[in-house]
N, C-alpha and C positions, 0 to 999 in steps of 0.2 A: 354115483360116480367115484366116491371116492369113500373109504371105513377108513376111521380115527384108531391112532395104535395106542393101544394102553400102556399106562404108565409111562410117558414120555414127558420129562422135565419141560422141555420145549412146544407147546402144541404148536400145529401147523398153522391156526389164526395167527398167534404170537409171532412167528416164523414171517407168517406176508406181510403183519403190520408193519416188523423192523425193515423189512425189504422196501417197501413203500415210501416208509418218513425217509429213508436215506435216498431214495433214487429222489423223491421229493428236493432234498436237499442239495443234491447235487445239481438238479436243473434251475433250483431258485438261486443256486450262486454263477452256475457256470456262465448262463448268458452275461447276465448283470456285469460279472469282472472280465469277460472276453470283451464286452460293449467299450469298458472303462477302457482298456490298454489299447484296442483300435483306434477312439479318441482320441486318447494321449500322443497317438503317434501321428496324426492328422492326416487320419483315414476319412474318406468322404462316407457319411451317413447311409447314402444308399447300397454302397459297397459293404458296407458294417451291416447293412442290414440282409446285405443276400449273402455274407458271409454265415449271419446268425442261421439261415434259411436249409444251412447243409445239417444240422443236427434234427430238424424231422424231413428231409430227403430221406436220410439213414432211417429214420423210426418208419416215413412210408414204404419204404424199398422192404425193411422187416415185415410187417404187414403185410403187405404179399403172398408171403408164404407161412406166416406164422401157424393158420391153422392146421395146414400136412405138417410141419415140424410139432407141433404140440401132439397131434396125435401117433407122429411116431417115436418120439422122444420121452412123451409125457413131462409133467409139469414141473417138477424137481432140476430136471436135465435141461430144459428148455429157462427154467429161471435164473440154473446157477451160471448157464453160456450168460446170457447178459449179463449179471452181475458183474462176473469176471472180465469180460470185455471193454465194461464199464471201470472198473478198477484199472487193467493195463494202459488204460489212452490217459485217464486224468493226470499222473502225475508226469507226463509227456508236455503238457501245453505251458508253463512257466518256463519250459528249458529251451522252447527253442521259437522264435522271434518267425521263421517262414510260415505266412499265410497261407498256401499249400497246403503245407504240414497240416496247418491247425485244420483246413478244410475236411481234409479228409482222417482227423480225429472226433473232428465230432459228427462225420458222417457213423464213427465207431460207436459213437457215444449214444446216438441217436438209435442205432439198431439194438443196444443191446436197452439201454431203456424202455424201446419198444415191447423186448422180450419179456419184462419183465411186467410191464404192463398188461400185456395180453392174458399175459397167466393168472396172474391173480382176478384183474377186473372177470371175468368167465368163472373163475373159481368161485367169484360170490357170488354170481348173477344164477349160475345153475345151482346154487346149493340155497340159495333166500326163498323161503316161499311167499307168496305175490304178499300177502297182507305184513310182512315184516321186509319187503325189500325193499322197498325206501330208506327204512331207517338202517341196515344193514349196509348199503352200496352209498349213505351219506359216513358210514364209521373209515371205508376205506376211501373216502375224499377225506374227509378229518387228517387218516394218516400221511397221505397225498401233503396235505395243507401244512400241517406241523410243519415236516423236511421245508416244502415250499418258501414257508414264512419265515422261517430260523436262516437257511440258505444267504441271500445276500449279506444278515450280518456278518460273514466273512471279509468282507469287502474290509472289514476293519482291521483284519489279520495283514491285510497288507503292507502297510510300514514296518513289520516284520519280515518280510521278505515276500516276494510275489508266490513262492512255492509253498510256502507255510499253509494257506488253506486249502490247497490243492494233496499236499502230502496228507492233511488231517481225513480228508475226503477219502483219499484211498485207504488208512487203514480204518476207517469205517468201513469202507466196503470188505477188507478183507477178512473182518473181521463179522461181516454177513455171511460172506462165500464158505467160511469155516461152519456159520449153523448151518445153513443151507445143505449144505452137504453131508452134514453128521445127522443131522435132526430132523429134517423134512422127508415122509414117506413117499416111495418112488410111485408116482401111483398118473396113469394114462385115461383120458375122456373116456367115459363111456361111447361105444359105440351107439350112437340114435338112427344111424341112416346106413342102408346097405350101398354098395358098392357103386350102384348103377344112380343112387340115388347122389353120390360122390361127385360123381361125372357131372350130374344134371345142374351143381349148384349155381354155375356162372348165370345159368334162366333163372334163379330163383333170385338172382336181385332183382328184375322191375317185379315181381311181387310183395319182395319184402319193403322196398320205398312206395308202391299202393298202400300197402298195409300202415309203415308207421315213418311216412317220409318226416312229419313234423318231430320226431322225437328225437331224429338223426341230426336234424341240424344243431343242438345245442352242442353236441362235439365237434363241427366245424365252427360254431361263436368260440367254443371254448377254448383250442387251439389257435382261433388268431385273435384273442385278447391276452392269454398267457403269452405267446411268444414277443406279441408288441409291446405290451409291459415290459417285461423282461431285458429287451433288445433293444425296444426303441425310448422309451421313457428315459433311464441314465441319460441318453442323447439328448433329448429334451430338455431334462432336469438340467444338467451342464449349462444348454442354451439358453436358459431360463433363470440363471442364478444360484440355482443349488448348486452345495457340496458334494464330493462324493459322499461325504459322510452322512448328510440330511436325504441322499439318494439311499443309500444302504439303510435308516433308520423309516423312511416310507417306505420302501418296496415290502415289508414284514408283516401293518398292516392291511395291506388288503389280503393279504392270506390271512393276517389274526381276524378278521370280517367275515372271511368264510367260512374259518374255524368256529366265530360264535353260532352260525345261521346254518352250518351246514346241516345240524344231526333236526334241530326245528323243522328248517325244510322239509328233509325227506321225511320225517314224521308228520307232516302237514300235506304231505301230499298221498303219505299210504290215508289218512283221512277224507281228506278231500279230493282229492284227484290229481298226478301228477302234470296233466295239463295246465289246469286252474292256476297250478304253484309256479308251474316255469314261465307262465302268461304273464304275471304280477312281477314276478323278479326279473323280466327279461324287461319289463316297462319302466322298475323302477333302479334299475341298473342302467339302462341307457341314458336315464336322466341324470343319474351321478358323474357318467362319462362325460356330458354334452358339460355338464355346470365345473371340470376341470380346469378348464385354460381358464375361467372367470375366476381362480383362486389365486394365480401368479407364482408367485415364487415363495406364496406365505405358507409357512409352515405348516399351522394346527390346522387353516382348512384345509387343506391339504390331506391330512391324516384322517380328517372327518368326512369323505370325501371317497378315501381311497376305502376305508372300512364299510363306509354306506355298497358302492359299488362291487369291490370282492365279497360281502357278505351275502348279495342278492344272487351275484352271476359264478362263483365260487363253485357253488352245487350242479351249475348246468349240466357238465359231462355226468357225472353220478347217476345226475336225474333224468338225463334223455335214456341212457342205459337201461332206467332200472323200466322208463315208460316203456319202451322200445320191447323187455321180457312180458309189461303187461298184453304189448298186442300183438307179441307174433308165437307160431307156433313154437315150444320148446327145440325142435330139432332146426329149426330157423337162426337159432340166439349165434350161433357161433358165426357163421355168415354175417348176422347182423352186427357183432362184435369186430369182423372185418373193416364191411362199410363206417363201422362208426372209427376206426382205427384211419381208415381213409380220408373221414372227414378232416378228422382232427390235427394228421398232419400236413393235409392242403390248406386249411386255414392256418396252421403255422408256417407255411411257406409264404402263403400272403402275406401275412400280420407285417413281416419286417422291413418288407421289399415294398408295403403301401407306404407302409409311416417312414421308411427310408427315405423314399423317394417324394416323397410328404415335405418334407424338414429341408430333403434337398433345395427344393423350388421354395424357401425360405418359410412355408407355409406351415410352422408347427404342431400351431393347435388343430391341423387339420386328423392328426392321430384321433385326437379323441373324438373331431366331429363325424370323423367313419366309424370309429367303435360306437359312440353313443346311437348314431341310426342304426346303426345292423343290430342292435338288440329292440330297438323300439319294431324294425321291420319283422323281425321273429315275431314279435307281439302282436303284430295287425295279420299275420299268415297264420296264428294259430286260429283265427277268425272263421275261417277256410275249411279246417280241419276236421274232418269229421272222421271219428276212430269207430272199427268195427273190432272189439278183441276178439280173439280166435282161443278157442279152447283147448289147453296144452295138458297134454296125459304124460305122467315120465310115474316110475316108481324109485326115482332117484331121492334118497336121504334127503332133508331140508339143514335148516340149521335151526 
């Protein structure tokens, strides 16, 4: 699908990693300090939470059509529109006070992050061959994670002016959109499927959830525990006694958790099987979730806590991904990179508008007592599951 240009300062891994940590870090700050300033102004929970809800609207609406745009754009042009898109809304939301506004910025915010998602996660998932993608699709979670984790420390740029992390934000991205566009080779999917095969693919979802319905759902857990962290948690945190400051110094690790456990994972599961591994981490992730509200407002459990649970459930989108390549056909994976794009922003539409409306009916801790079962109920469904892999031919380069 794609030949590496020689002698190029920049390689095109290099190029997605930085694209990654920063879009990473833009969504581990943007909810966290949009959560904060709603609060502050004695925005009701639930409202803060379907406000959070418009920035993967935008990423699912992207989705949609991502895969004809990538194949007529290809991956350079389809990356550097989001970047870009992403860069013009962020330094927008400090200057202006109308929820409107901000509604429909991070429906911007959300598409183009989409965009930049799609590209990359496809880029590794076609280019890993089966016995190293795990460990390959857990390096661009890592990258994912870094941005993620670093992200809320912003929050502390705050007392310097609301716009201060938000300006640093964009000329990080502009400062992307520059390699991106100088350094990454123009280069479009191979074609795997003729025309008529095109048309057919909307039939070919109830085959590919036959196939690997269980590997799909870690991108829907994954999507509504990112989002309700992110969105609902600050809320919580506040209501619970935390600073914002003790809120910005948690939220980092559970992405430092993911980051230790991410690349182990997916190297434990190209060994043992990536069933096996998201079975165990989806059981013992839940139970980190469920044992939150029993910590209060104390700190170090807290952070022992958050580490335990983003370390185990960190990797799930990566690793439903990379299972999802082990059992469907190759010319399947893009379609299946759709649905899993589906999942993931339905579950972030959820995530904030439950725990919203959670906290509203005074009921807090009830956040974590729906996160903690939806990962333990993954765990009793993979019970269920019985994978047939399907044999995929491509002559497409590996990594």
């Amino acid at each position: 699908m794609m030949s590496s240009t020689p002698k190029r300062f920049l390689t095109p891994t290099f190029i997605l990693i930085s694209v990654i940590i920063i879009s990473g870090l833009s969504q581990g700050l943007l909810l966290p300090v949009l959560s904060i300033f709603m609060e502050e102004r004695g925005i009701s929970s639930s409202v803060n939470g379907l406000h959070a809800a418009a920035l993967y609207v935008g990423s699912f609406a992207m989705s949609l059509v991502a895969e004809r745009l990538l194949n007529r754009a290809g991956f350079k042009k389809l990356m550097l529109s989001g970047v870009i898109l992403v860069l013009l809304a962020l330094p927008i939301f400090p200057l202006v006070a109308d929820l409107r506004l901000w509604f429909v910025l991070r429906l911007l915010v959300g598409i183009g992050d989409s965009a930049i998602h799609f590209t990359s996660q496809l880029w590794i998932i076609l280019l890993s061959p089966p016995e190293k993608r795990g460990r390959n699709i857990s390096l661009y979670g890592m990258s994912y994670g870094i941005g993620f984790s670093i992200g809320p420390l912003g929050i502390q740029l705050l007392p310097y002016g609301k716009v201060v992390p938000f300006l640093i934000l964009a000329v990080l991205f502009l400062i992307v959109a520059i390699i991106v566009m100088v350094e990454l080779p123009d280069m479009k999917p191979e074609k795997t499927k003729s025309a008529e095969e095109e048309a057919q693919a909307p039939r070919k979802m109830p085959h590919i959830y036959r196939l690997a319905w269980f590997a799909l759902l870690p991108s829907l857990l994954y999507g509504y525990m990112e989002s309700s962290m992110n969105s609902n948690f600050p809320i919580y945190g506040l209501r619970t006694g935390l600073s914002a400051a003790d809120i910005s110094a948690l939220l980092p690790f559970f992405g430092i958790g993911g980051l230790i456990l991410q690349l182990p994972l997916g190297t434990l599961s190209d060994r043992f099987g990536r069933k096996k591994v998201l079975m165990a981490a989806g059981l013992g992730g839940g139970l980190f979730f469920l044992a939150i509200p029993l910590a209060g407002n104390h700190f170090y459990p807290l952070v022992l806590l958050f580490m335990g649970a983003g370390g185990l459930v960190g990797s799930f989108f990566s690793l439903g991904l990379a299972y999802a390549a082990d059992l469907l056909p190759r010319h399947l994976l893009p379609v299946a990179n759709v649905i899993a794009s589906f999942h993931f922003n339905f579950g972030s539409i959820v995530g904030p508008n439950l725990g919203g409306a959670a906290m509203q009916l005074g009921a807090a801790p009830l956040l974590f007592v729906f996160l903690g079962s939806s990962y333990l109920l993954f765990t009793a469904s993979g019970l269920a599951f019985r994978s047939g892999v399907s044999k995929k031919t491509s002559n497409i380069k590996t990594l």
